[in-house]
Each structure stands twice: as C-alpha cells, then as structure tokens.
N, C-alpha and C positions, 0 to 999 in steps of 0.2 A: 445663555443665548445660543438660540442654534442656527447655524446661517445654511442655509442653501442655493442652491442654481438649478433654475429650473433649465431641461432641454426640450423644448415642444412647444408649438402655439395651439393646440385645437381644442378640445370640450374639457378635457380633465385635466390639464395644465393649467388653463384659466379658472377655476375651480378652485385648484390650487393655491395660486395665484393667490387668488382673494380671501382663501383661510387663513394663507400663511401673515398675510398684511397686518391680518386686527388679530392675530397669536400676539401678545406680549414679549413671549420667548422666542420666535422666530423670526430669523433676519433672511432677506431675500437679496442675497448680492448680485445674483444677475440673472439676465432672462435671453436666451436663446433662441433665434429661429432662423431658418436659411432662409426666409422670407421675413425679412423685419418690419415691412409695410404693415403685418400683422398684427406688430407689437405699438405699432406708430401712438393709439389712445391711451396707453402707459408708460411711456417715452418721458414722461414729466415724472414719475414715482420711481420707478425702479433703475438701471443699468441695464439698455436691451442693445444686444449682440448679434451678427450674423457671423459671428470667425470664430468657430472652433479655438481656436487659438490664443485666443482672447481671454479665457473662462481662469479665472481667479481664484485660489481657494477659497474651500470651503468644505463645511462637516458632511453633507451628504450633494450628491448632483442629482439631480431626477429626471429620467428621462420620462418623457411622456408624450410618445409620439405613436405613430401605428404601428402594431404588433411586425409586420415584414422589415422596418426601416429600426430596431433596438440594436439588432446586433451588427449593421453598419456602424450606426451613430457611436455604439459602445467602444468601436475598434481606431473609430477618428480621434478618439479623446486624446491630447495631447500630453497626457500623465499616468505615471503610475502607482498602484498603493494607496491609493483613495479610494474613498467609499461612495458607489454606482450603485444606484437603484434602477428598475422602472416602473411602470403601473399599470401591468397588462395583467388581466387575469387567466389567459391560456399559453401565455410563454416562461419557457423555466427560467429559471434564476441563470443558469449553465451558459444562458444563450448573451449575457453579459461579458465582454473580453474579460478576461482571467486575468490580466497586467493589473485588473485592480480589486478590492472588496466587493463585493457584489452581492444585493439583496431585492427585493422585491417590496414596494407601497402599494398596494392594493385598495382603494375604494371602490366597495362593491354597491355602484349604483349607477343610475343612470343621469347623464350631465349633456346640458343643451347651454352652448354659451350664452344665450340671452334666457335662459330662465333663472328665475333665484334657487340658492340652495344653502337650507340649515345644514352645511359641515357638521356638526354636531350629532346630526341623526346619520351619519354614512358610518356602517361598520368598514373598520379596515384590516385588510388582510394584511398580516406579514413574513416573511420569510430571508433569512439569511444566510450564508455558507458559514461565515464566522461567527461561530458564540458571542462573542465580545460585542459586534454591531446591533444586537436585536434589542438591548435595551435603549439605545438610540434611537432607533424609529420606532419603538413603542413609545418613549418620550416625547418626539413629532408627533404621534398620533393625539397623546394627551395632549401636547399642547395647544390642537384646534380644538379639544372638545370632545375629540373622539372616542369612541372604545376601540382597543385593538383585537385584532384575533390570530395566535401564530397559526397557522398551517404549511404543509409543505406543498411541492407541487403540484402532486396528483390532486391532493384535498382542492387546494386552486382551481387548479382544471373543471375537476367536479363543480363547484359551487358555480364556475363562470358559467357551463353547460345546462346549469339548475337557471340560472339568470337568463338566458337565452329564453327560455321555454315561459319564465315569470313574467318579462317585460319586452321584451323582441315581439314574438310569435303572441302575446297576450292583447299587445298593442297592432300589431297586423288584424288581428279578430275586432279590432273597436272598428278598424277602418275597414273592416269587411259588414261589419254594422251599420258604418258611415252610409256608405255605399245601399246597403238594401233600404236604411230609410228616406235616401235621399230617392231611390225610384220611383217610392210613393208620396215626396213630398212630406216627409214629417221631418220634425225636427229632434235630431239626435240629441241633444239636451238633454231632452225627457228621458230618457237613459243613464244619466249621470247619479242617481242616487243610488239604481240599483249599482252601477261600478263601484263606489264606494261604501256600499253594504259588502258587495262581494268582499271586496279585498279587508271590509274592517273583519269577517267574519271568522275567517281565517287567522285573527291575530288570536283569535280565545279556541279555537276548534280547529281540528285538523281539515284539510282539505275532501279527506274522503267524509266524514260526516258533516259537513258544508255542502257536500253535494247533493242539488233538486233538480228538478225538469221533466221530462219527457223520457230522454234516454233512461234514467232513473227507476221511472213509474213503468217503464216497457210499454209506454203510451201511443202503440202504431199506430191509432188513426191521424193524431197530433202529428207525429214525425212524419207519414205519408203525407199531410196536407203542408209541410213545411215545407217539403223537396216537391212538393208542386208549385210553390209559391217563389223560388230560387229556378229563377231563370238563366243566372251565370253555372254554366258545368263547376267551374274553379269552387265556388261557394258549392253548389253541392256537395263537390268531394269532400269539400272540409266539412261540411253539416253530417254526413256518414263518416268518414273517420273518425271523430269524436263523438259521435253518436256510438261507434262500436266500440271506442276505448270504455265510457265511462260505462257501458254495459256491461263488456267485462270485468271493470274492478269494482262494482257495484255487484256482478255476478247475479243479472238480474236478466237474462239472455231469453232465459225460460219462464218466467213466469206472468203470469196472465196481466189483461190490460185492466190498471187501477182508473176507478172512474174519479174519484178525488184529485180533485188537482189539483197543485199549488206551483206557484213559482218554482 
C-alpha cells in the first residue's frame, strides 16, 4: 500500500483525489488546503487539514498547487528526508526545498474539477533526483492505471510548451469559432464532428499530412473572402498568422490557386 498527502485543492489535486480513492494500493492520509472550506464535500472520506503542521507520515506528499506557490509550500514543510513531489509541468524538480527527496508527478492533461476523467488514459510524467524514488512513483502511476513516462526537466518543459499550443491556444480557436458563428446566429454544434475528426486524425497521421484548407490549396480568393467576412481585427490576425504558418510548412507560398476544394 502506498499512502499519500495530498497538498492543494484546485483541478489536479482533485483529479488526484479521486484516482487515488478507487487505487486498491493507494491510501490517502490526508488532504491539505489553507482554505479548507474547499475540502468541506470530502471532510466525511479522507483527513482534511489547514496546518502545515499537522501532515502525518507518509510514502510520498504531493504538492499540487500553482506553479508560483511549490516552492514556498516546499520550504513550510515541517520535516526532513521525505519524499516531495509536485505536478507542474514547467517547474524543475530543484525548485523543491532540498531538506527533503524531491521528485516531480506529472499528468499531462487537461482537468476541470466538475468534469469526469478516465485517469487511466492520462500519460504521466516523472522525474526524480534520487534513483531509489522513481520506481515509487512509477508504481503510483501503475497503481491508477496509468502509464508512466520518465523525462527530465527540460523534456518536461518541452512537452508542457507542446501542451500549450495542443489545448490552451487550440481551445482559444473553438471560442474564436464560438464567437464568429454566434454573429451569424448558427449554432456551433455543427462543428463538433469536424473537431473530433480533426483531433481522431492525427492519432493515425502526422499533423503535417492531416493538413487541408485554403491556406494549403494557396486558395486566395477563399482566404480574401474570409478576411472580409472577420470583422474582429483580433480574428483576423489570427486568420493570417496561421494562414502564413501552414503555408510555410506546407511550402505552398508559391504556387498557383487549386480550383479543387475540399475541407
């Protein structure tokens, strides 16, 4: 069995939270937050704490709070020589006080406290100073279900930075969607298959040969008639910045307008 303390209340603690619960192997001795209001609709299941001070042994501690607030939280810890995680994917290991073990739990995905989530499908990152610790939290990892993946931090950094641009800025573009078919009154719905073509497309094909459109075909009258139809400047710029990137790596900058069109 392997116990933990969770430190954090917000989207990936909760997350946690509820993996750790129905693991078999995994005991949840307590749950921390300097707002405990937070923790009030688990207050019947687990041990929830606002005192540092308080926090109990156990096999690993997780911090899981916001990337600015790890390495205060790391340095209040009232012990030494134990083994400190947390679960950012752009802060190093380093940024953990050094009075203790210090490692990094990574799931790389995106978590909204009231949406559900198959744990099972979240690749986890991991990374530790000590040899001895990593097969620990790769055994955490198995025990929701998980696969693990060691990396160090730079690799981290990268994949968080690659995540950014997948679902941040991916999902900023559905709401700039939102938006254009709400001015003409249609309903964004009707868009949902293609999002979900897009993204299955890319699980069997690379992204550059997944790519179609306009910018693609070097289809100017198309793209001219879309930046007339984007009355927000903001959306235009985005409609020509990406318009000029996937010309570029398409490398289609120069070549004539395809009368064939497809998606």
């Amino acid at each position: 069995m392997i116990s933990v303390s969770i430190i954090g209340a917000g989207n990936v603690a909760t997350h946690l939270y509820k993996a750790f619960i129905n693991a078999e192997t995994i005991s949840v001795v307590q749950w921390y937050n300097r707002d405990i209001r937070k923790l009030a609709m688990f207050q019947s299941d687990v041990e929830t704490i606002d005192d540092l001070s308080l926090l109990k042994p156990a096999d690993i501690y997780i911090i899981a709070v916001s990337d600015d607030a790890i390495s205060g939280i790391s340095e209040q810890l009232p012990f030494e020589n134990r083994f400190v995680v947390h679960t950012s994917g752009s802060v190093s290991v380093y940024d953990i006080d050094k009075k203790n073990r210090r490692g990094v739990f990574y799931p790389l995905q995106t978590f909204s406290k009231n949406v559900p989530m198959n744990m099972e499908t979240v690749p986890i990152c991991i990374e530790t100073i000590g040899k001895k610790d990593a097969p620990l939290l790769k055994l955490l990892g198995k025990s929701m279900g998980c696969k693990t993946h060691k990396v160090n931090s730079d690799q981290r950094r990268t994949l968080h930075l690659a995540a950014v641009f997948v679902n941040n800025f991916t999902n900023q573009l559905y709401r700039v969607a939102h938006e254009i078919t709400e001015s003409e009154g249609v309903e964004f719905d009707i868009l949902k298959p293609l999002i979900l073509e897009t993204a299955n497309k890319v699980q069997n094909i690379s992204p550059y040969l997944a790519q179609t459109g306009p910018a693609k075909r070097n289809d100017k009258k198309t793209i001219k008639k879309h930046l007339k139809l984007l009355e927000d400047e903001q959306h235009q710029a985005i409609y020509k910045l990406f318009t000029a990137s996937i010309k570029k790596t398409q490398g289609v900058s120069n070549k004539k307008v395809v009368k064939n069109k497809t998606q």
